[in-house]
C-alpha positions as CSV (number, residue, x, y, z in Angstrom):
1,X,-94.3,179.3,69.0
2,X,-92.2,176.8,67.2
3,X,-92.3,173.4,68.3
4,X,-88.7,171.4,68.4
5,X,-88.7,167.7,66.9
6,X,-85.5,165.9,67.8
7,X,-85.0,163.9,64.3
8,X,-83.9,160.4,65.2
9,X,-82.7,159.9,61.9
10,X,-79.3,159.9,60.7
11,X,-77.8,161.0,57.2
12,X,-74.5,159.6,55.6
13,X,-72.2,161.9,53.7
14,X,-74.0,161.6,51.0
15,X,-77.6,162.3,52.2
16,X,-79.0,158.9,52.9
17,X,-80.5,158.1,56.1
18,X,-79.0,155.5,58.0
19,X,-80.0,153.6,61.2
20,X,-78.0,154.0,64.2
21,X,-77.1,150.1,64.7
22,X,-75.7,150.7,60.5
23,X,-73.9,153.4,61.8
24,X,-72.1,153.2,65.3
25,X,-70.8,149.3,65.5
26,X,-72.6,146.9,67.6
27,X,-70.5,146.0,70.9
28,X,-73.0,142.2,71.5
29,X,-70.5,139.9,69.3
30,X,-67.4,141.5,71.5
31,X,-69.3,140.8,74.3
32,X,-69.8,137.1,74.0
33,X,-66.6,136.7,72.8
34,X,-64.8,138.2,75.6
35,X,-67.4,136.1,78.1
36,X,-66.9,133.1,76.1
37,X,-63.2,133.6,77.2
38,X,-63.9,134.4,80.9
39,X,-66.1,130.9,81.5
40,X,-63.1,129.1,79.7
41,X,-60.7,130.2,81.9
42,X,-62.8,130.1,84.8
43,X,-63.3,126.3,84.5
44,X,-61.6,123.9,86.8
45,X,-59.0,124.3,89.4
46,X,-55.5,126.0,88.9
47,X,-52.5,123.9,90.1
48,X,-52.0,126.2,93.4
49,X,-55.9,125.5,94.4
50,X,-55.2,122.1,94.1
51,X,-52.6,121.8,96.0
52,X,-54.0,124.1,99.0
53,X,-57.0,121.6,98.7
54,X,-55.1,118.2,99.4
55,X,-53.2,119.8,102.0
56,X,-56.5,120.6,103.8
57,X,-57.8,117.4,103.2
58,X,-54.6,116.0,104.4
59,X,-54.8,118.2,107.8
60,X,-58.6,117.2,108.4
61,X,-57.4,113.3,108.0
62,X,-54.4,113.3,110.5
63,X,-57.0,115.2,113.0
64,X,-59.5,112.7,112.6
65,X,-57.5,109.5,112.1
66,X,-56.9,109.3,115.7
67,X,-60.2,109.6,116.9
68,X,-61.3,107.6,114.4
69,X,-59.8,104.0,115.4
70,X,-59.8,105.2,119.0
71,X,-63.3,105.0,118.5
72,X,-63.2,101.8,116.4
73,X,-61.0,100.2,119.7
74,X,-63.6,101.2,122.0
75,X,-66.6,99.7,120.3
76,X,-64.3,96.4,119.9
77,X,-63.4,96.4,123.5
78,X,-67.3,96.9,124.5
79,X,-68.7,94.3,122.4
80,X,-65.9,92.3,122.8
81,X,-66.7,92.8,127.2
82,X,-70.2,92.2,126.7
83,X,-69.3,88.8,125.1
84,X,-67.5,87.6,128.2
85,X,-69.6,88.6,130.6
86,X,-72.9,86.5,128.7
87,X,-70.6,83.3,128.7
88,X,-69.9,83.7,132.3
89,X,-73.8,84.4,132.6
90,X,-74.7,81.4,131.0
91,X,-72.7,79.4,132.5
92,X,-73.7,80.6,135.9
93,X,-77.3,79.9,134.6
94,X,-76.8,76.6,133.1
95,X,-75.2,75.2,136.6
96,X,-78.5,76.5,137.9
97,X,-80.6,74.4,136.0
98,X,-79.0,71.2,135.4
99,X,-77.6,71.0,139.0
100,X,-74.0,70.4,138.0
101,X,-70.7,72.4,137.5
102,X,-70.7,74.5,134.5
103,X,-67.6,76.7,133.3
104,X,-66.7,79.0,131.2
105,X,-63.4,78.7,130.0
106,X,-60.9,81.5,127.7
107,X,-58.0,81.0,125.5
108,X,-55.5,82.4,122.6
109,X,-55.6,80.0,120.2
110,X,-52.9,81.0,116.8
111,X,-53.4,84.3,117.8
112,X,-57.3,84.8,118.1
113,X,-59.2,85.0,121.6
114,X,-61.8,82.0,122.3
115,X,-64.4,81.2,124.5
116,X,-66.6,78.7,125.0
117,X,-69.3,77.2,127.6
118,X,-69.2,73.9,128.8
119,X,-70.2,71.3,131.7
120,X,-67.1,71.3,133.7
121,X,-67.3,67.5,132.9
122,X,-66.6,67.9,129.0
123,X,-62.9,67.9,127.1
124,X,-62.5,71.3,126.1
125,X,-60.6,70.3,123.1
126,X,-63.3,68.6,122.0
127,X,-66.0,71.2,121.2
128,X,-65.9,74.2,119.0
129,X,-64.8,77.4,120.0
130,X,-66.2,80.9,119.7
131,X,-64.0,83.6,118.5
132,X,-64.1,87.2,119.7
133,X,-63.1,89.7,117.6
134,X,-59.9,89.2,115.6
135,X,-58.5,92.4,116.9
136,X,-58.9,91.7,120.5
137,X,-56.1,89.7,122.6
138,X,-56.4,88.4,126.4
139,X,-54.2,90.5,128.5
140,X,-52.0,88.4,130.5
141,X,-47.9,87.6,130.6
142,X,-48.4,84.2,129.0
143,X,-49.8,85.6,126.3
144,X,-47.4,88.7,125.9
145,X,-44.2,88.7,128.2
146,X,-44.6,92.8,128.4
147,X,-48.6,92.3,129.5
148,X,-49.5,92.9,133.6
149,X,-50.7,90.4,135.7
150,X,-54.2,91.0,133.8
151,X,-56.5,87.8,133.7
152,X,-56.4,86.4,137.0
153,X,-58.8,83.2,136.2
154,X,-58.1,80.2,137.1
155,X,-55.4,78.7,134.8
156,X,-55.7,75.1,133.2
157,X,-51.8,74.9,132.2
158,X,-53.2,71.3,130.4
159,X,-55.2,72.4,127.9
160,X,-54.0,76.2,128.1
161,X,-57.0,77.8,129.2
162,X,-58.7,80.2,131.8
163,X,-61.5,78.8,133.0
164,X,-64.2,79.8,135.9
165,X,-66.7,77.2,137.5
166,X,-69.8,77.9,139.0
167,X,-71.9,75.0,141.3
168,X,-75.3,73.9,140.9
169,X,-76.2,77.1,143.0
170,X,-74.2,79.5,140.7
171,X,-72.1,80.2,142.9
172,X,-68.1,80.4,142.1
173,X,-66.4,77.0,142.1
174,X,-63.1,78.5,141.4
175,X,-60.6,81.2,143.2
176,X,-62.1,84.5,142.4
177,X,-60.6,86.5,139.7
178,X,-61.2,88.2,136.3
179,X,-60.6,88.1,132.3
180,X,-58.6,91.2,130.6
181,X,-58.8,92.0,127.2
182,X,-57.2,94.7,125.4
183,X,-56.4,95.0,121.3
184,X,-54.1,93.9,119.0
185,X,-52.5,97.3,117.8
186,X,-51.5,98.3,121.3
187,X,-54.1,100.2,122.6
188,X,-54.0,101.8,125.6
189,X,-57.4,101.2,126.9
190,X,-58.0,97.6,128.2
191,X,-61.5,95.9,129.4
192,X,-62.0,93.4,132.1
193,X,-64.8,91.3,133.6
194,X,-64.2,90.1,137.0
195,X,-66.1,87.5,139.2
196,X,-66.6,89.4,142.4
197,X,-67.8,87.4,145.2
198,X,-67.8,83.5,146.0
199,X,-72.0,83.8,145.2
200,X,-70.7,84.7,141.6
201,X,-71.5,88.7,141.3
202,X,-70.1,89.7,138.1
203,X,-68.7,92.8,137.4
204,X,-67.5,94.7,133.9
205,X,-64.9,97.2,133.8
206,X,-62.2,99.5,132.1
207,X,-58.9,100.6,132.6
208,X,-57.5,101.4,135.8
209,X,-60.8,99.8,137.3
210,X,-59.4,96.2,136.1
211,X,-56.3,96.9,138.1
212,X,-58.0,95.9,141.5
């Protein structure tokens, strides 16, 4: 039986043997090339992606602005609170130990909100003053004709301040009331710290709670 060999090679028209890459064209080069012109059109963002992208972006933003500087209010407000309520601490605590009326006293001085702690005894114009935040205002009509009834503190029409005293016992010295504060870019939310009771319980709170 005769045995069948498959001849690889392949003849010209003339008889010579040729290879099959000499003979059929290669298709590599066309294939770069034509890949070469896909990644160069592929790079980079057409004008409509673009577009569809900043308006996204712009969505997400108008979403999150709000919470954003509601958040950045709060955290004002809080720290803003917790200032307050560590002057009328100390100088609860101060009247304590030296045996003599200390007070704290609150102001809006060219548009910022002081405080400062003092022996009742002292000129409060002359010491230095602390600032709170310069986004934070006192609530209160003399401040801003459209404000509620806010800070209730004892007002010193003199030297334009709200003050509370407590006696060598720490107890209150002065009617019973409270400090409101609220920010500058009319913010809806508004924090207080009230002096409670005449032994000088103090009290923080928010909102509707500062009403009472």
């Amino acid at each position: 039986m005769k045995k069948l060999f498959f001849d690889s090679r392949l003849r010209s028209s003339d008889g010579e043997e040729t290879s099959p890459s000499t003979r059929f064209p290669t298709s590599d080069s066309r294939f770069w090339q034509a890949e070469y012109k896909y990644k160069k059109c592929d790079a980079g963002f057409t004008l409509t992606e673009a577009i569809v992208v900043a308006i996204i972006i712009g969505v997400l933003s108008a979403i999150a602005a709000p919470s954003w500087v509601a958040f950045v209010d709060n955290r004002r407000l809080s720290i803003a609170q917790d200032q307050i309520l560590r002057s009328l601490q100390a100088a609860q605590s101060n009247a304590r130990r030296d045996k003599v009326t200390w007070q704290a006293s609150f102001r809006e001085n060219n548009g910022v909100a002081q405080w400062i702690v003092l022996p009742a005894s002292t000129n409060p114009m002359a010491v230095t003053w602390q600032n709170l935040d310069a986004a934070i205002r006192i609530v209160d009509p003399i401040v801003n004709a459209n404000d509620p009834d806010g800070t209730t503190l004892e007002f010193d029409p003199n030297n334009n301040l709200w003050r509370m005293q407590f006696n060598y016992r720490g107890e209150a010295n002065s009617p019973l009331g409270k400090i409101a504060i609220a920010t500058r870019n009319s913010g809806q939310r508004w924090s207080c710290v009230k002096v409670a009771t005449l032994l000088g319980a103090l009290q923080s709170a928010s909102d509707e709670n500062c009403l009472n």
